[in-house]
Phi, psi and omega in degrees: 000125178270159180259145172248123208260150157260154145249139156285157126275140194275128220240138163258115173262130166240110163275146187283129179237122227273128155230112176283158200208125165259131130262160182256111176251077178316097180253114164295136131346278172320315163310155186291301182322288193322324199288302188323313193272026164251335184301316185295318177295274185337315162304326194251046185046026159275143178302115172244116190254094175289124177262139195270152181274140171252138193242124199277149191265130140077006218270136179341277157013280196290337187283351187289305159280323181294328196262347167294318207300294179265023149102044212235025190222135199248151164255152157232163169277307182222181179287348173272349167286294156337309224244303193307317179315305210250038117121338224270000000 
């Protein structure tokens, strides 16, 4: 029984590389449209992820100036001014 050798010839597989891109899209829901063109992303298999909205707190500071801005702020003179307003 003989051995039988193969050679290959050397073949370069180039995979092809797929680059994808997110978008962030504001779909109202409630609409016949929004329903439409999320019904339309599905049909045509994209992935669709919905994020629920965040809403950023804040920072003292800042609630600190909204309350100087809109006037939510009492002067005293001195601390003893202070203590009489609120009762102390």
């Amino acid at each position: 029984m003989s051995k039988k050798s193969c050679t290959f010839a050397p073949q370069r597989f180039y995979k092809k590389h797929i680059t994808m891109a997110t978008y962030s899209l504001k779909i109202n829901e409630r609409s016949t449209h929004g329903q439409a063109l999320l019904a339309y992303l599905e049909a045509l298999k994209i992935d669709v992820q919905k994020i629920p909205n965040v809403r950023m707190r804040k920072s003292s500071y800042a609630r600190s100036m909204d309350d100087i801005k809109h006037g939510r702020i009492e002067k005293f003179e001195s601390a003893d001014d202070m203590c009489k307003s609120l009762g102390i």
